[in-house]
N, C-alpha and C positions, 0 to 999 in steps of 0.2 A: 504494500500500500504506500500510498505517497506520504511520508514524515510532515507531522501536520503543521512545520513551517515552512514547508513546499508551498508557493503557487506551482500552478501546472507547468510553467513556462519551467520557473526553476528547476523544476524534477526535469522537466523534458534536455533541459542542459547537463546536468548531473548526470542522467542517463547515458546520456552521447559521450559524458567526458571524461569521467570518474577513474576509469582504469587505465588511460594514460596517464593522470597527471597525479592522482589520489590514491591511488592503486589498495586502500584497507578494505574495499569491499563495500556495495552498495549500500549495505542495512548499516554500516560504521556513522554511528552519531556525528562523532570530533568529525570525520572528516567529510560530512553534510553541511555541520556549522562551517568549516573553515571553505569549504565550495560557496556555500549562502553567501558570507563575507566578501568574497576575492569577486562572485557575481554581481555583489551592490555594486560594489567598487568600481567595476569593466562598466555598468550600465551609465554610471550618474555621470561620467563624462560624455556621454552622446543623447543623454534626455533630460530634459529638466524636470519629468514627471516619470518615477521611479516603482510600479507598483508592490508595497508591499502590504502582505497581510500582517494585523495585530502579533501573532504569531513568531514572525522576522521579525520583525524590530525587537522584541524581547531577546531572542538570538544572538542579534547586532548590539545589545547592552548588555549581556553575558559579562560580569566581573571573574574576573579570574587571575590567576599565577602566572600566565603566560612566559614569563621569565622568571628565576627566582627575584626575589625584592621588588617586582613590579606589578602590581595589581593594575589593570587596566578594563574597559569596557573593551568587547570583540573588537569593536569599529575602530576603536581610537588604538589598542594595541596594532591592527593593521596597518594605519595611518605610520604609525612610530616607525613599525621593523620597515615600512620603505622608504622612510626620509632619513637620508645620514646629516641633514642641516638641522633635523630636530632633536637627534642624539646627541647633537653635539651642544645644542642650546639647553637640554633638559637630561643632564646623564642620568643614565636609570639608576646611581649608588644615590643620587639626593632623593631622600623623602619627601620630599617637595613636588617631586615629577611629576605623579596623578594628577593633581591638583595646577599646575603650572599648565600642563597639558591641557586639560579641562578647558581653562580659561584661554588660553591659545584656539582652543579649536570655535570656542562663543563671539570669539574676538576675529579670528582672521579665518580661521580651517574650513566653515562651515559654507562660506562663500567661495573661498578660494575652489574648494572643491564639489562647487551645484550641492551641497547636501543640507541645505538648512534645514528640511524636514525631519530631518533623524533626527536633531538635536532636539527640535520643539517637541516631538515624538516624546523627547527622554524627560522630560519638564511641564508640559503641556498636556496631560492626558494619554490615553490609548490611541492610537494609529488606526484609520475606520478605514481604511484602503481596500478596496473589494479584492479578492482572489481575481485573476481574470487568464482565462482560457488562451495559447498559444494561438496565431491566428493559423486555420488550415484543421483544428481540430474538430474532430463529430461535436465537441457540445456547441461551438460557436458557428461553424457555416452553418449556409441555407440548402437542407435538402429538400425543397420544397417540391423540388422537382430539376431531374437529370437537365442536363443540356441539351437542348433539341437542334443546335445550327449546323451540325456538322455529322450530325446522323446515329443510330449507334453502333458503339465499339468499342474494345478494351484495351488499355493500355497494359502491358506485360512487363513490370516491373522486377529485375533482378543481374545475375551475374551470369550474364548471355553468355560470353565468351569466355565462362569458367573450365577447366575440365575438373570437376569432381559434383560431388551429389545435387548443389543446387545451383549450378550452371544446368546438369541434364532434367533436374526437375523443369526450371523455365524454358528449353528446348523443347520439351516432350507437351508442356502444355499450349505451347505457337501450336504443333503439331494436330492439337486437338480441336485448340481455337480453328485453325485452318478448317479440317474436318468440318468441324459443325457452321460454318460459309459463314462466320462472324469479324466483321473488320476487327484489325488490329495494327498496334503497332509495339516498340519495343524499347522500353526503357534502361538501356544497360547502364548497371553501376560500377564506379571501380572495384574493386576488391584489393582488400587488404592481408590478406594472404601470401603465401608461397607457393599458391599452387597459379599452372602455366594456364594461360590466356590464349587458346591459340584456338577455339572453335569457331569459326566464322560462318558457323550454320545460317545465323539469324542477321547478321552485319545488315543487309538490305531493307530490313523492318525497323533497323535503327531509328528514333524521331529522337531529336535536342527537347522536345517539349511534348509532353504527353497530351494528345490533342481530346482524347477520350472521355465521355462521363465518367468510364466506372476502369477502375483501377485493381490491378492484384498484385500484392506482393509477394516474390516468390522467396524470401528471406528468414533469415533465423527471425525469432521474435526478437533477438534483443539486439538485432540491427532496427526495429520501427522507430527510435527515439530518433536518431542516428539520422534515418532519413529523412525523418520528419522535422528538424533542425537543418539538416544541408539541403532537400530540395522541399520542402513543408507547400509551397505555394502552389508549386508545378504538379504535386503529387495528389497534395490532397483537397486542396482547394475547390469546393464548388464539385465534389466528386463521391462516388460510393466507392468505398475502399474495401476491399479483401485481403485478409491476410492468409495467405496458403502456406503457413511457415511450420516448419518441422519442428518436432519435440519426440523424446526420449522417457521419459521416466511418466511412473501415476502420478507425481503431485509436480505443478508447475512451481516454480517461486514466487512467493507469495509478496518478496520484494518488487520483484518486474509485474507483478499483476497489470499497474499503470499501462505497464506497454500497451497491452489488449484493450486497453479502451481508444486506442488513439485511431483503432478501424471502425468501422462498420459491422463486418461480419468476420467470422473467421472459418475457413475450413477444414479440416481434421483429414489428417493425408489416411487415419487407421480410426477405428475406434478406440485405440488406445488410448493416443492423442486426443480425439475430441475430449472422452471423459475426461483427461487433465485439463481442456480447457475449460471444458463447461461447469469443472470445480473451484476454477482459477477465478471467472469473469462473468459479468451481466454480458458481454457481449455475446450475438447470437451464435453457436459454430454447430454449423451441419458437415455431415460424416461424408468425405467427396472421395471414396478411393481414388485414385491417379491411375494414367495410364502405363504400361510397359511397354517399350518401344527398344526391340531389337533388332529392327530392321532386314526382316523376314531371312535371320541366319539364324533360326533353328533348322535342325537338319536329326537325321538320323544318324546312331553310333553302330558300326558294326564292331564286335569285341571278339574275341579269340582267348583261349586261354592261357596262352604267356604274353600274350599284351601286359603290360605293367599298367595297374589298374591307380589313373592320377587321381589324388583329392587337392582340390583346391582351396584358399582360404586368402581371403583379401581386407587389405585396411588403409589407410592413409595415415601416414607418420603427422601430417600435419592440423590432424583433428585430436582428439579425446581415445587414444588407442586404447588406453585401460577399458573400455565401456566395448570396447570391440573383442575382445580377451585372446588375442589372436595363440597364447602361448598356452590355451586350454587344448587346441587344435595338435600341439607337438604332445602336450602329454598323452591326448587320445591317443598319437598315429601310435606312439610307444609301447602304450601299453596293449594296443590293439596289433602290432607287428613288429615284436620284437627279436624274430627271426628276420635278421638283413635279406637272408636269401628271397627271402619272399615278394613276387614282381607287388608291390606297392610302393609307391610314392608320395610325398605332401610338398604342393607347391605354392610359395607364398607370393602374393602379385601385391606388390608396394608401390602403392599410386602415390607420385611426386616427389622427389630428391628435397633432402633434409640432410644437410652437411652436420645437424649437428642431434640426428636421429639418433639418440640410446637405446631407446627401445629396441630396435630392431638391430641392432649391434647386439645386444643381448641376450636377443632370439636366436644370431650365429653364434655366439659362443657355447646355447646350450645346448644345437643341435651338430654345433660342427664334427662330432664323433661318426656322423652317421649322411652321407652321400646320397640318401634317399629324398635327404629333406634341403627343399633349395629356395633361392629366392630371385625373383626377378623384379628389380626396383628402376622406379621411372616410370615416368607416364606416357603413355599410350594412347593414340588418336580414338575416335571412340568404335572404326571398324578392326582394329587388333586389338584394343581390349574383349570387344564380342568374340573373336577368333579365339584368343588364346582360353574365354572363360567358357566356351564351347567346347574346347579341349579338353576340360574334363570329366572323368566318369562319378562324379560327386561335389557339390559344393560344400564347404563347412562353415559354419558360422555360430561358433562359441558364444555369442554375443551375449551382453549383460543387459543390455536395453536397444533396442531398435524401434524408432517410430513407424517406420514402414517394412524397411528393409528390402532397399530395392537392387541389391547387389543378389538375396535371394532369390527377387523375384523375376531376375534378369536371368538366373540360370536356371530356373522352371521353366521359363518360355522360351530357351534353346533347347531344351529338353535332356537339360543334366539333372541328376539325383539330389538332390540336399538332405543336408542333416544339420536339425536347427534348434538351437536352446527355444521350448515348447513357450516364449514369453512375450508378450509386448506385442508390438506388432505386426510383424509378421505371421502372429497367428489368423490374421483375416486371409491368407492364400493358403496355409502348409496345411499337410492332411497328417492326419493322427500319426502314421506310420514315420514322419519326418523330424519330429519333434522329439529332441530329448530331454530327459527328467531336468531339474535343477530345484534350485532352492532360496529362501530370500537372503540379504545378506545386506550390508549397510556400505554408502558412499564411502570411500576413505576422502582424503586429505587432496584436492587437486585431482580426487579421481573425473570428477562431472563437475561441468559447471553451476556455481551455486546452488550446489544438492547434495554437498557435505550431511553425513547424517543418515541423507533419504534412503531408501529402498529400491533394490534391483534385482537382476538375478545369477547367482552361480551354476554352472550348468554341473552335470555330474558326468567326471570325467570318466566314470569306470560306464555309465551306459555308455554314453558317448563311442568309447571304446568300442564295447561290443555288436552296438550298431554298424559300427564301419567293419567290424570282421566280419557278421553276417551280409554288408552288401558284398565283399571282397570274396566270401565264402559263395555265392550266388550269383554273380559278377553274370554267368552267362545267360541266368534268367530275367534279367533286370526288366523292367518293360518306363519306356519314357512318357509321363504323366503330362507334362505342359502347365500352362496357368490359365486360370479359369478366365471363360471370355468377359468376365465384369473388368477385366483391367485391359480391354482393348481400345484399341486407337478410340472403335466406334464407338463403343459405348462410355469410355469417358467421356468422346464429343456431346454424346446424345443430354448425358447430367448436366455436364457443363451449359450447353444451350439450352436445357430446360429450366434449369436455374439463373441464367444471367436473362433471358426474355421476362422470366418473373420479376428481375430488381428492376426491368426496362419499363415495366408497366404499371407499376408501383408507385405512388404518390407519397410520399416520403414529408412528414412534418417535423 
């Protein structure tokens, strides 16, 4: 929730800026107040009208230690640590300083620096400053009704030219939009990552300005403050907004809840997802499965019985690996083939170079006894990623939390085997037989983003095992399963354009 000497705007800056420059963690009091402060401060040189709520200003008079021997109000210690002409007028050993200071600021500070309202604030009663909404947000514009000049259509907001999970989520959904004969066009953002930029699927749907009524974000959730600070106007402005943004665990943070109101609606890539949103926020979020899009390279496996029978397992160094458990995958292949001679294999596909990737350094050290187990690191355009993920006779995916898990459901619909912790996600496609056991277990330290504490799952490496020995045991009866037609091109197009003709028609107060 927003810390109730948040105005919206303020949270919505704190939001965007916290973990560059503040880095103690959102819900961190000190470093709310000390953001609140350095915010007045940024604002009152570019407005003579500074809104704050009763709330702030109590903040901004916060008496405290700040130094040892110097007791100062927030405001005025601020003022101090960035003038070295007022430390040097007012040393902090004279007892005198507070009080010297004081009158300094009644006398010159108050002017010099646009802020005479703080001071009367501090002498003059409480501060009656209304809260007031960022402009661009649902509680302040007019949805009285879409845009009718220019037709309708969506704008596709996200990280087009990404290559990993939501670069291909906004790929796959142009793909759908297309399908269902809905103009669009395509909002790419930069990204701030490490991972490569080289998609140029969508480059020709590029627009500099989102011309559309209704808007989707194809983003994490706690990139929406983010955007809605760097493009607020273009994005949200005078628009119905969706956020199609992925999530991981049952309970959302209760700190970013804020985030979620800054849409309209939200969609839920699984019902997993939805129910954490829909536990998270008043905002509305309906359950939109996504499409899978492998670009018709499912194919049939023919096997033999000394074929060396691959399993695969993938992850990206540059996300949250712990949550992906990729080192659950090596204990399985171990314990399930610890006869070398035995034609099986595990091979690891490590999407995006990380010069300073431990993890997976870690992973060769513990398997480098053994030649079976290998890795292939780098990224891959996205028709030899499908090649090589078709290449195997198994996918594995240990995972501790998955919102959708479309790395699984990418090799269901080439028509390889998986075997998948039975949790989260992914269980809206896998069938009973693919699912292995596990059990609940708690975030550690930097395991997930702000969900220390929370709850996920451990998979159990001893089924785990024996499910791979029994497909490796049956190899030549295997029969290839596919994924169900709700995750095709068409029938996402079909939700997708039954649901955006609905917000098209819709009178909105």
């Amino acid at each position: 929730m927003i810390p109730h000497f948040f105005t919206e705007e303020q949270w919505l800056d704190w939001a965007a800026q916290h973990e560059n420059r503040f880095g103690n963690g959102i819900h961190d009091p000190e470093s709310q107040k000390r953001f609140l402060t350095e915010w007045y401060f940024s604002k009152i040189g570019r407005s003579s009208a500074v809104p704050l709520s009763e709330e702030s200003i109590s903040v901004l008079h916060e008496v405290k230690t700040f130094v040892p021997g110097l007791r100062l109000p927030r405001f005025l210690q601020h003022i101090y640590q960035g003038r070295p002409d007022l430390q040097k007028a007012f040393p902090r050993q004279d007892p005198k300083t507070p009080t010297k200071l004081m009158q300094w600021y009644e006398s010159y500070g108050q002017h010099e620096l646009n802020a005479a309202h703080l001071i009367s604030a501090a002498y003059s009663g409480p501060h009656k400053a209304a809260k007031v909404a960022v402009e661009g947000s649902p509680r302040s514009r007019i949805l009285a009704k879409l845009r009718q000049d220019i037709g309708f259509g969506v704008n596709l907001i996200g990280y087009a030219q990404g290559e990993f999970g939501l670069g291909e989520d906004i790929r796959t959904l142009a793909k759908c939009i297309e399908a269902a004969e809905i103009e669009y066009c395509v909002f790419n953002l930069p990204n701030g990552s490490n991972a490569r930029l080289h998609d140029h699927t969508l480059d020709e749907k590029f627009a500099t300005a989102p011309p559309y009524p209704v808007s989707i974000l194809c983003v994490s959730p706690f990139d929406i403050p983010r955007i809605a600070q760097e493009f607020g106007n273009q994005v949200f402005n005078e628009k119905y907004v969706i956020a199609y943004s992925p999530w991981e665990l049952e309970v959302f943070p209760r700190e970013w809840a804020p985030a979620l109101g800054w849409v309209d609606e939200l969609w839920g890539i699984s019902e997993h997802v939805s129910k954490a949103y829909q536990n998270a926020t008043r905002t509305p979020c309906i359950y939109m499965p996504p499409a899978v899009n492998v670009n018709g390279q499912a194919k049939s496996k023919v096997r033999s019985e000394t074929d060396t029978f691959r399993f695969i397992c993938s992850y990206d160094p540059n996300s949250f690996v712990t949550r992906k458990n990729p080192q659950a995958a090596i204990e399985g292949f171990l314990l399930a083939f610890p006869d070398k001679s035995i034609h099986a294999s595990l091979l690891f596909l490590v999407n995006g170079s990380n010069a300073e990737d431990k993890f997976t350094q870690n992973l060769q050290k513990i398997s480098k006894d053994d030649p079976r187990i290998r890795y292939n690191i780098g990224t891959h355009d996205r028709s030899a990623y499908l090649a090589l993920l078709s290449s195997a006779d198994c996918f594995l995916s240990p995972h501790r939390a998955e919102g959708f898990g479309r790395n699984i459901a990418e090799a269901k619909a080439l028509g390889v085997c998986v075997l998948s912790t039975g949790y989260s996600g992914a269980r809206d496609f896998l069938d009973p037989d693919e699912e292995v056991s596990w059990q609940y277990t708690t975030v550690g330290q930097a395991g997930y983003i702000y969900s220390e504490g929370a709850l996920w799952a451990e998979i159990d490496t001893s089924d785990l095992a024996q499910k791979m020995k029994n497909l490796y045991s049956n190899r030549m009866q295997i029969k290839q399963k596919g994924l169900s037609e709700v995750f095709s091109i068409r029938e996402a197009a079909a939700r997708y354009r039954e649901r955006l003709q609905h917000i098209n028609t819709t009178q909105f107060e």
